[in-house]
C-alpha positions as CSV (number, residue, x, y, z in Angstrom):
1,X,-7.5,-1.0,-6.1
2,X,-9.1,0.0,-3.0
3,X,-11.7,2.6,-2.8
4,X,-11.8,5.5,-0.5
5,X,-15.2,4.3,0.7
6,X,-17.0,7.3,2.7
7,X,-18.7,7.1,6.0
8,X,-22.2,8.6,6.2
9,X,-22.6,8.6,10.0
10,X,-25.9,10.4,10.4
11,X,-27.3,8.4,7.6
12,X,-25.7,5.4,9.5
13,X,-24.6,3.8,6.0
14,X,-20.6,3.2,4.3
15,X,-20.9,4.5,0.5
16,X,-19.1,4.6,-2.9
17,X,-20.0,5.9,-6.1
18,X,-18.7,3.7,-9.2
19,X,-19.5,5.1,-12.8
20,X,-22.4,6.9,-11.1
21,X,-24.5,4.2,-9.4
22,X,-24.4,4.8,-5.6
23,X,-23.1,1.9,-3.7
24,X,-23.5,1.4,0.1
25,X,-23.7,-0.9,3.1
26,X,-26.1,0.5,6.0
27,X,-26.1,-0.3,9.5
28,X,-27.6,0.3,12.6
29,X,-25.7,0.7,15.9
30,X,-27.2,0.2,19.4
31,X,-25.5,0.1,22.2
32,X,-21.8,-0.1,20.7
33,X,-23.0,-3.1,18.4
34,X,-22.8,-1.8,14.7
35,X,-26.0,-3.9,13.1
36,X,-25.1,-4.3,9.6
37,X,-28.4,-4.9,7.8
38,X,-27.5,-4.3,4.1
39,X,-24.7,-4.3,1.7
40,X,-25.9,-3.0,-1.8
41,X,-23.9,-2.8,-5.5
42,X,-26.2,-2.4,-8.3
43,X,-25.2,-5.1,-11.0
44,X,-24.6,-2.7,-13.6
45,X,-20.8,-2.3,-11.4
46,X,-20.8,-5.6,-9.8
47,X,-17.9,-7.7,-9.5
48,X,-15.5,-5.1,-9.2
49,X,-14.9,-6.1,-5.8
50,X,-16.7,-3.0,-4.1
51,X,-19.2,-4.8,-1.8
52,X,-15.3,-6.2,-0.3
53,X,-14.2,-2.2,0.1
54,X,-17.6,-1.1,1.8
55,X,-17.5,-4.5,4.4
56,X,-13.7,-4.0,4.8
57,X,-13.9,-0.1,5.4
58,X,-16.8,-0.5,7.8
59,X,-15.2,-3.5,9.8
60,X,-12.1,-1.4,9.9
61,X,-14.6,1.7,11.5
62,X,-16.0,-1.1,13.8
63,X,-12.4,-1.6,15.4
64,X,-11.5,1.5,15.3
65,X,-14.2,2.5,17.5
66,X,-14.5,0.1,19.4
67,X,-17.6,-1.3,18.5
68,X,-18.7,-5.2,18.4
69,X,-20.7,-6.3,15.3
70,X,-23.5,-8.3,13.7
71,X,-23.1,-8.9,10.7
72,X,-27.6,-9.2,9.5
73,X,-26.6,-8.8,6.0
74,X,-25.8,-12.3,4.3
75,X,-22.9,-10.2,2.2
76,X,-20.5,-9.6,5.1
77,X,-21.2,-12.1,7.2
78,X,-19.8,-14.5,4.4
79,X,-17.3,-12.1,3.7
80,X,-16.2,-12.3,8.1
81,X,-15.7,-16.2,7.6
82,X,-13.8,-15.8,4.3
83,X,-11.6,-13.8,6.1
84,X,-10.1,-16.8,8.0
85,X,-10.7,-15.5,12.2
86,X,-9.6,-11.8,10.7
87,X,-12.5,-10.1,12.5
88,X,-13.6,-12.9,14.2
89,X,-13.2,-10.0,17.7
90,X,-15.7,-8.2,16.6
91,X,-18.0,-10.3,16.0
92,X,-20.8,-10.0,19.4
93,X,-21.2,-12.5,21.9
């Protein structure tokens, strides 16, 4: 299943809402780099593959708008390499 994750621009975060606990992954952007700093899925829904959905949706945003990331947050920077190269032209020089 993949989630229609929702974009939070002003609040500069990716969120979901599973069995109502808020889920999100928050990020900075400077300068056409999107910072991610935090992916977070409270453990009462964890496992359900959401922290995936929010990395994937905001990688996905990343390309789309052209931006370059780094990935701060331990969560999706494992997630980039266990992607095989998949986003590996994102990530910033």
């Amino acid at each position: 299943m993949t989630r229609n994750v929702q974009h939070q621009p002003d609040q500069k975060r990716f969120q979901w809402v599973e069995d109502g606990h808020l889920c999100v992954l928050d990020y900075e952007l400077i300068g056409g780099v999107m910072i991610i700093t935090h992916t977070g899925v409270p453990e009462a829904v964890g496992g359900r593959g959401i922290a995936a959905d929010l990395a994937r949706t905001a990688l996905e945003t990343a390309r789309e708008q052209g931006w370059k990331v780094r990935p701060l947050c331990s969560y999706v920077d494992a997630y980039m390499r266990r992607q095989r190269g998949a986003y590996n032209d994102l990530l910033e020089a």
